[in-house]
TIMI-795844 format. One record per residue: residue in three letters; x, y negated, z of N, C-alpha, C, O in turn. Coordinates in steps of 0.1 Angstrom, whole numbers, plus 5000, padded with zeros to 4 digits. Layout:
N
AlaXYZXYZXYZXYZ ...
END
This chain:
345
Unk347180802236346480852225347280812212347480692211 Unk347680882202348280852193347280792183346080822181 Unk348480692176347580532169346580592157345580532156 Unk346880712147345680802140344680812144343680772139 Unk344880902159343580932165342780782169341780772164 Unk343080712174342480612179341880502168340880432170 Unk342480482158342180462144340780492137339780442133 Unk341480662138340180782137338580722142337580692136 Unk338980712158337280682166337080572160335880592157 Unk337580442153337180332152336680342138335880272132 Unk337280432134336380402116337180382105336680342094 Unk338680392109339480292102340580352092341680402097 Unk340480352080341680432074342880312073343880352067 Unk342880212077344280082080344180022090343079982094 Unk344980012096344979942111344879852110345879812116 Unk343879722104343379602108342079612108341279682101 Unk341779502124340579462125340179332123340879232126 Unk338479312113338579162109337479102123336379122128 Unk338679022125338278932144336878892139336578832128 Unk336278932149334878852150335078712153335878662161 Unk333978642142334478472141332978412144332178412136 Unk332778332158331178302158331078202153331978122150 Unk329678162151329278042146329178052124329377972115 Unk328778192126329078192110330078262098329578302088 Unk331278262101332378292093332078502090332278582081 Unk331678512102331378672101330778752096331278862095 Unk329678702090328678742089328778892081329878952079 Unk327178962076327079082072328679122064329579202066 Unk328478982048329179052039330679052042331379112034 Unk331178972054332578972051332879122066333779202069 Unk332079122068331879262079331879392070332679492072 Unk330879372061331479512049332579502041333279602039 Unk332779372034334279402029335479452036336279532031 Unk335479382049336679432060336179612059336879692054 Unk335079652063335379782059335079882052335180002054 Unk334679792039334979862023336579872022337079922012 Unk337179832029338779822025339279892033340479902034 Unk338379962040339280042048339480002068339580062079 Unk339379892066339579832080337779812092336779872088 Unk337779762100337179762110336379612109337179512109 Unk334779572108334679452104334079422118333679522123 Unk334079322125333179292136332179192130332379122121 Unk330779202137329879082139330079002153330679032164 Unk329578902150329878792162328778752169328078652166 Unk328578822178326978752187327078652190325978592191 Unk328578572193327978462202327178372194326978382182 Unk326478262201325478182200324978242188324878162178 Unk324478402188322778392184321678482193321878582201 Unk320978462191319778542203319978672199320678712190 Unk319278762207319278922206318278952190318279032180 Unk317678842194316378912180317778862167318278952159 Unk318178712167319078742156320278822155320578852143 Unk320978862165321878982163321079052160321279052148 Unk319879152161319279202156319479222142320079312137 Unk318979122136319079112123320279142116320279242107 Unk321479052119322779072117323279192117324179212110 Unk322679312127322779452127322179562121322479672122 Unk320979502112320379562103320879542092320779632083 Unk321579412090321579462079323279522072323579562061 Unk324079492087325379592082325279752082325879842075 Unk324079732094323779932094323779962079324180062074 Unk323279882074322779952054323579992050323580092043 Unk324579942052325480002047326180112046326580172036 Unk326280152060326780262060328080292065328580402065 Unk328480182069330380162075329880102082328880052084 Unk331780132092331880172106331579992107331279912098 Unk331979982122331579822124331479812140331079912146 Unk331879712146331879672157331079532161330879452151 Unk330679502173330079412177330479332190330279372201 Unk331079202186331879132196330479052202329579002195 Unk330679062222329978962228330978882241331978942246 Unk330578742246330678692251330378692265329178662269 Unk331278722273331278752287330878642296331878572299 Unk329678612302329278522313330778482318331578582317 Unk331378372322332778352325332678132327333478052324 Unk331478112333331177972331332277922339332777972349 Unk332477812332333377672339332677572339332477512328 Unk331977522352331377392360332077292356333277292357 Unk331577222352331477062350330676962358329476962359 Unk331576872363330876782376330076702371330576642361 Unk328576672373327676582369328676452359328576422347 Unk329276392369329976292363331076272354331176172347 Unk331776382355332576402342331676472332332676532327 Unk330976512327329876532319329376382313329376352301 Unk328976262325328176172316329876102308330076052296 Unk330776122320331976012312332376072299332975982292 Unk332376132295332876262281331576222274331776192262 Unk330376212277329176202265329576002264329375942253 Unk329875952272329975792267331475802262331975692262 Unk332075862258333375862256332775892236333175842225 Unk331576002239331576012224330675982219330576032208 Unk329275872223328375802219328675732211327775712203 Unk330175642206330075552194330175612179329675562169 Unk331075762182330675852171329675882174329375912162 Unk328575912180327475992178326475882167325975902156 Unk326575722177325775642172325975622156325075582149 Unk327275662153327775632139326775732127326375712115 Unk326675852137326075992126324375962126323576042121 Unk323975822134322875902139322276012147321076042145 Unk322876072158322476162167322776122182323776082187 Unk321376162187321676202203322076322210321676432208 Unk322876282218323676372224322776372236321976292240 Unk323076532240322276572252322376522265323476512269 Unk321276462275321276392282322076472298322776422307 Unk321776602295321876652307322776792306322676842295 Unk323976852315324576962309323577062310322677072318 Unk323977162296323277272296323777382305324977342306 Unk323877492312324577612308323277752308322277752314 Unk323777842300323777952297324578052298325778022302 Unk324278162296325178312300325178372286325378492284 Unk324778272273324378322260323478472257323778572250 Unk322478452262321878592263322878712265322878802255 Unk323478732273324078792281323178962281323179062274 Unk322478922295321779082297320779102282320579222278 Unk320379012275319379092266319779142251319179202242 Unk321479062254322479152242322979322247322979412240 Unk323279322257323279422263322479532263322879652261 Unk321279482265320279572262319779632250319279742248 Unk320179522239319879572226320779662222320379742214 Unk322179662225323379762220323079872229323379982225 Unk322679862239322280002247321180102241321280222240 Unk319980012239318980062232319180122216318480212210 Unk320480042210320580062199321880052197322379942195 Unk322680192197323980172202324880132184324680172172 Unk325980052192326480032176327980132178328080192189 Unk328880132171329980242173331080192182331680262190 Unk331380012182332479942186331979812194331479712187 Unk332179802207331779692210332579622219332679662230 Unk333079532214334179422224333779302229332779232227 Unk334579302238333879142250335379052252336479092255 Unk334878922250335978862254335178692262333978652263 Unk336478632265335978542281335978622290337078632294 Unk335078692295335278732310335378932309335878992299 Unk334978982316335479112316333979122324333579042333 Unk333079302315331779312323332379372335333579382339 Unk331279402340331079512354331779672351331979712339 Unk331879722359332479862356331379952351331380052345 Unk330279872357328880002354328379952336327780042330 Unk328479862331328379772321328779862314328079932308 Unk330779882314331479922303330880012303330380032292 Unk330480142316329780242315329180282307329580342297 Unk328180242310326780262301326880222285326080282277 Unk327580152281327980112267329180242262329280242250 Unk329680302266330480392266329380532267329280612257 Unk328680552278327780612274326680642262326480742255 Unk326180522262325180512247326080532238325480522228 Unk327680562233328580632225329180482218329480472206 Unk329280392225330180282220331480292221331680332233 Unk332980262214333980252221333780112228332980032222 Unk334480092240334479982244336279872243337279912248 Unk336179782239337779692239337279582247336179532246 Unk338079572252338479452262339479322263340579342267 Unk339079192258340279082254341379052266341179012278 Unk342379082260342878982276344078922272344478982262 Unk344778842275345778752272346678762279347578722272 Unk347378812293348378842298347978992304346879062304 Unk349479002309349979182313348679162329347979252330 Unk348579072336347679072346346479102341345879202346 Unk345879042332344379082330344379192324343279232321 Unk345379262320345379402312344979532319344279632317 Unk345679452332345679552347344479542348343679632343 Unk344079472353342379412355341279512343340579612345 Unk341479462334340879572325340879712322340079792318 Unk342279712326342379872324341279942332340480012326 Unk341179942347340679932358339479972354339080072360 Unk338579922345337179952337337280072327336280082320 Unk337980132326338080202319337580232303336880322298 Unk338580082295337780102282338380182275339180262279 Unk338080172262339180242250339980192245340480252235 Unk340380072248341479982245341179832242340079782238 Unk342579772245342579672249342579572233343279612224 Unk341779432231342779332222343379232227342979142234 Unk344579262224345679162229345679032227346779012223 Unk344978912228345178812221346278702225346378662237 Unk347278662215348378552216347578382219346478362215 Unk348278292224347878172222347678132208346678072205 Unk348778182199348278112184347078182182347478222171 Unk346378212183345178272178344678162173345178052177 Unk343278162162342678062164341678082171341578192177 Unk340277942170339477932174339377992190340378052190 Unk338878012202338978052212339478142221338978252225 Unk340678072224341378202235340378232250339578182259 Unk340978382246339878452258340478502266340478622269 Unk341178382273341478402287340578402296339578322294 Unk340678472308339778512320339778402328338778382335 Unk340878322328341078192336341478082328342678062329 Unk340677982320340377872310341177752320341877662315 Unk340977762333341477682342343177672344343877572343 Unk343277822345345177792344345477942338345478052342 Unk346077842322346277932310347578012311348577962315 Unk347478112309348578262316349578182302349278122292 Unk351278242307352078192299352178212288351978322284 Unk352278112277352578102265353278212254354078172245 Unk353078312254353878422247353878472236352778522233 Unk354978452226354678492215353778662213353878732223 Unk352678732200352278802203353178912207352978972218 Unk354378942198355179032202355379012218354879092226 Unk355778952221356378962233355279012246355379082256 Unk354078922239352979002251352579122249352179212257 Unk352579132236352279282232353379382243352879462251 Unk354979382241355479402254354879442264354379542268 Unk354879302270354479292284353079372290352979432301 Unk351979372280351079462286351079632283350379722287 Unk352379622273352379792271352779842285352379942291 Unk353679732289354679782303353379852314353479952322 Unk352479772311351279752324350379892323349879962332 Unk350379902308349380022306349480112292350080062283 Unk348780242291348880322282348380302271348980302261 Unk346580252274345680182262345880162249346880102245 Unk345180192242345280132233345779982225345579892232 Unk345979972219346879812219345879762210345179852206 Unk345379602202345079562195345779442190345679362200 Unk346379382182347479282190346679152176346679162164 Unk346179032186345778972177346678782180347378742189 Unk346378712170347178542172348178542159349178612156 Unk347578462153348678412144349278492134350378462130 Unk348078632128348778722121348778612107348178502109 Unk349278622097349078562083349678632075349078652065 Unk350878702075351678822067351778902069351878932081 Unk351879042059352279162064353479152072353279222082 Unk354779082073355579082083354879062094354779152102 Unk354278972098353578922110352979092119353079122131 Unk352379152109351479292112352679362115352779412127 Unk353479362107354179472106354879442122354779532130 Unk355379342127355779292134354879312150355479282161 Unk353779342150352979332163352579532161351879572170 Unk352879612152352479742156354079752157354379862161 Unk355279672155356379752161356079752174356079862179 Unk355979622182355879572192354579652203354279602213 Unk354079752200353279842203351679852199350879932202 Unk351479732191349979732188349579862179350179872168 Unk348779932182348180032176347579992160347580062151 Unk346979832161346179792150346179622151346079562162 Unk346279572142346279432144344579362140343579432137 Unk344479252141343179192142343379052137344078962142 Unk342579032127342778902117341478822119340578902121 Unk341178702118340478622116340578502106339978492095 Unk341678372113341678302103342078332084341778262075 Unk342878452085343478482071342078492062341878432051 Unk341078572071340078592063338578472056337578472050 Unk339578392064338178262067337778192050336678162046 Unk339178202042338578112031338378212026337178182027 Unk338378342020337678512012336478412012336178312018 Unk335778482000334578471989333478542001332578462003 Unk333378632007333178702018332378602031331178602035 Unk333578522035333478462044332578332043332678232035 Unk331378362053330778302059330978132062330078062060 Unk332278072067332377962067332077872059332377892047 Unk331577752064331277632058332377592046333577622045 Unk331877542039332877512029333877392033335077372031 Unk332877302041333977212049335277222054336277152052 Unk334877352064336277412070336677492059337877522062 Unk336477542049337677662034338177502033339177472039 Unk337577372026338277322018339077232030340277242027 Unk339077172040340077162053341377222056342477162058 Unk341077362057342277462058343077462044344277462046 Unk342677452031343677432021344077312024345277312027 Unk343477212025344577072027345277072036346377022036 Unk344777142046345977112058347377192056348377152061 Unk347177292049348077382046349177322034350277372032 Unk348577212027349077152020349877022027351076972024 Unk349176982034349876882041350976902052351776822056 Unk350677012055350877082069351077002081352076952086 Unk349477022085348776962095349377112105349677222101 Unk349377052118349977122129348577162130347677112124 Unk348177302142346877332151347677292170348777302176 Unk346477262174346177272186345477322192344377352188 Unk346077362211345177372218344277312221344777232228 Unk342877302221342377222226340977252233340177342231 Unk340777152243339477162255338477042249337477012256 Unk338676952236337876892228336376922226335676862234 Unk335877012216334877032211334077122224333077082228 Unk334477252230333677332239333977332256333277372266 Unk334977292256334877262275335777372273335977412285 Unk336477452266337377612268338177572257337877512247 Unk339477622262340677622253340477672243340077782244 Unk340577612228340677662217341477622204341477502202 Unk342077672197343377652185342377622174341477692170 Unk342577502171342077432159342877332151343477262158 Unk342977322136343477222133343577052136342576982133 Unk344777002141344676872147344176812137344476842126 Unk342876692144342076572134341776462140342576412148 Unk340776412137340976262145339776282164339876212174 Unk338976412160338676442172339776502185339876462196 Unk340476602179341376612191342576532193343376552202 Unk342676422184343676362188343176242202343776192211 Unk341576212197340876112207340276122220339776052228 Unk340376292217340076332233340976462240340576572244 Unk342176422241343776482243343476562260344176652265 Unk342276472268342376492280340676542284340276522295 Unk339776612271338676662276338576762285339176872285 Unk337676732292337376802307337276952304336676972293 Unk337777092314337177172310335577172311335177062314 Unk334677262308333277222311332577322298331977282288 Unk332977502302331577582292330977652300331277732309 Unk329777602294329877602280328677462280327977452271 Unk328577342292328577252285328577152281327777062281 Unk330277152273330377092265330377122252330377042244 Unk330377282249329977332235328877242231328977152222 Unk327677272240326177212239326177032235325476972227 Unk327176992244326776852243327976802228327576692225 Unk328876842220329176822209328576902199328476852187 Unk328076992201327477032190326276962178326176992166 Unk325376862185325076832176325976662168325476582160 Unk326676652171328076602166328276672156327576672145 Unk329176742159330276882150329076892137329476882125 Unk327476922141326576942131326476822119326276832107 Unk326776702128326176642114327476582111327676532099 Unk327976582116329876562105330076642098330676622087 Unk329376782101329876892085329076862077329476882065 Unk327376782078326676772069326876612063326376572053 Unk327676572070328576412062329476442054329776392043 Unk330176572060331176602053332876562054333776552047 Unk332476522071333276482074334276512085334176472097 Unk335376582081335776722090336976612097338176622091 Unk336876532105337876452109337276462126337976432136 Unk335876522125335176512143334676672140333576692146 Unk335076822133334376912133335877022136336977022131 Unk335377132147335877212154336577302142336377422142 Unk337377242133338177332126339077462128340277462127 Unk338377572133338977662145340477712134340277672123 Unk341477762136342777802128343877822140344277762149 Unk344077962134345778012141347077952138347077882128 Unk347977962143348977942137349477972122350277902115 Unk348878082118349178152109348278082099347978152089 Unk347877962099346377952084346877972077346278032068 Unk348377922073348877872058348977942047349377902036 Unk348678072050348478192044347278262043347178382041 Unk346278182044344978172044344478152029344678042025 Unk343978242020343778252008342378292000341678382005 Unk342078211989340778301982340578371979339378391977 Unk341678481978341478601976340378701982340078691994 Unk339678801974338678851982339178921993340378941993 Unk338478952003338579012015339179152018339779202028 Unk338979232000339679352006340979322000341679422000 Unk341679201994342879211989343279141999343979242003 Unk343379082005343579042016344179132026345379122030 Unk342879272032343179372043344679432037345779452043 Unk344279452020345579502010346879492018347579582023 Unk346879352020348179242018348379272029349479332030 Unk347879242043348679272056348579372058348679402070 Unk348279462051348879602057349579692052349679802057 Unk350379632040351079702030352479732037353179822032 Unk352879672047353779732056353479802070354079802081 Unk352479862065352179932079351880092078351580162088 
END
C-alpha cells in the first residue's frame, strides 16, 4: 500500500504517531494537539476501566479528529508465590519509609480486557492498536469489521510473521530504546537488541504491511532515518512527554530535564512492573537490578510505592518511563514539536 494511502486511512496529513503513554501522559488534550498538527494522537486504556475509557473517548470525539485507541493484550507472566513475598520484603523498608502498605497477596488481571473490547465494538473508534500480546484472529476481525484499522506491536521480524497472519492494517515496529514498556510477546526471553533501523529492515524482509517504526525517535534525523529504513510513519512518545499538552506528572517533566542535564543513562528494567521497561536509571532500578519477572503483579504490588514517592516528590523510587532519545525532550507545545520531527520527511 503506498505510505499516502495508508496515511490517508489513519487521518494523517504527517507521518507521526503520538505513542499512547498509560498511566496519564495521554490524555484528551495532548491526543488533540498530536492531531491538530496534523499527526495521529492515541489514547491509552491501559489501567483504566471501560466506563473510564469511556470517558477519555468522549471527550476526544468532540473534537472532531482522527484518533486511535491503544489496548493491552492479556499476555500474563506468573510469579511464584514466593518470589512475590521475597520482592515485597525486599521493598518494605521503603514502603515503611512512605508510610504505605504494600499488597499482601499477588494480584493478576487481564485489565478489562473483554469489556474494552466490547466498548470499541459497540462504539467503534477509527484506529485501534494492541500491544503485549497479540488478540485472536476473530478479535482483530470484528474490530476491523465495526470499521477500525487494526495495528499490531511487535518487536522482532518473528512476531511480525505471527502478526501478519491476523491480518491487520499494519504493523508498530517497536525498538528496545523505546521508552516506558516494550511490547514484546515473550517478556521472558527478549528478541535481539536492534537498533530501530535495522529491525525496521528485518521485518520489511518478513512482510508487506504497513510499517510504524517506533524507539528512541528525538530528532527529525532520527524520523527521517526510520521512514528510510521502511517505516511508513514513525511514532513518538517520550519527545512529547514534557509539551504543555502532556498529561504527565510534573515530577517526571521536571526529572527528564535534569537527567538530560546531567545525562543520566535509561534502562531496561523488570523493577517497577514484573515486564521489561526503559526508564531513566534512579536509586530504584539501581536496588533492584535482578527483579523477578511477574505482570502484572508486580505493577500492582509497587504501585502504591511509585504513588506516594510522586506525592513526596520524590522521583529516586518512581517509574520514570524514557527512551533513549529523552534529551530532546522539550516544552515546546505539542504541535511544534510534531513540526520539528517531521520537517524531514
Amino acid at each position: 500500500m503506498p505510505s499516502a494511502t495508508f496515511l490517508g486511512r489513519l487521518g494523517c496529513t504527517v507521518p507521526l504517531i503520538g505513542a499512547p503513554m498509560a498511566g496519564g501522559p495521554s490524555g484528551p488534550g495532548l491526543v488533540a494537539a498530536v492531531g491538530r498538527a496534523g499527526g495521529l494522537g492515541f489514547v491509552a486504556a491501559g489501567y483504566r476501566t471501560a466506563t473510564g475509557l469511556a470517558e477519555q473517548l468522549a471527550a476526544v470525539r468532540a473534537t472532531g479528529l482522527p484518533f486511535g485507541v491503544n489496548l493491552f493484550v492479556p499476555n500474563p507472566v506468573p510469579l511464584p508465590a514466593a518470589a512475590y513475598r521475597a520482592y515485597r520484603a525486599a521493598l518494605a523498608p521503603e514502603a515503611a519509609n512512605l508510610g504505605v502498605e504494600l499488597p499482601a497477596e499477588p494480584r493478576a488481571d487481564d485489565d478489562g480486557w473483554a469489556d474494552k473490547l466490547a466498548l470499541l465494538l459497540a462504539e467503534p473508534v477509527p484506529v485501534v492498536s494492541c500491544t503485549f500480546g497479540l488478540p485472536a484472529a476473530g478479535e482483530v476481525a470484528a474490530l476491523r469489521g465495526a470499521g477500525s484499522l487494526v495495528l499490531l506491536t511487535v518487536t522482532s521480524a518473528a512476531e511480525a510473521r505471527a502478526a501478519a497472519e491476523l491480518a491487520p492494517d499494519g504493523l508498530v515496529v517497536q525498538s528496545y530504546e523505546a521508552g516506558a514498556h516494550y511490547g514484546t510477546l515473550t517478556p521472558d526471553r527478549l528478541p535481539a537488541q536492534l537498533p530501530l533501523a535495522e529491525l525496521l529492515a528485518a521485518v520489511r524482509a518478513v512482510t508487506e504491511l504497513p510499517l510504524i517504526g517506533a524507539g528512541g525517535i528525538g530528532t527529525a534525523a532520527a524520523a527521517r532515518q526510520a521512514t528510510a529504513a521502511g517505516a511508513t510513519a514513525v511514532a513518538v512518545g517520550t519527545a512529547l512527554l514534557r509539551t504543555p499538552e502532556s498529561g504527565g506528572s510534573a515530577l517526571q517533566k521536571a526529572a527528564l530535564a535534569a537527567a538530560a542535564e546531567a545525562g543520566t543513562p535509561t534502562v531496561l528494567t523488570r523493577a517497577f512492573t514484573g515486564r521489561p521497561a526503559r526508564a531513566l536509571r534512579n536509586r530504584f532500578t539501581d536496588a533492584h537490578p535482578d527483579a523477578p519477572l511477574g505482570y502484572p503483579a508486580l505493577h500492582y504490588l509497587t504501585s502504591p510505592l511509585r504513588a506516594a514517592a510522586t506525592a513526596a516528590g520524590d522521583p529516586g523510587l518512581v517509574n520514570l518511563w524514557a527512551g533513549t532519545g529523552y534529551r530532546h525532550a522539550t516544552t515546546q507545545p505539542a504541535g511544534a514539536v510534531v513540526g520539528e520531527l517531521t520537517r524531514l520527511l
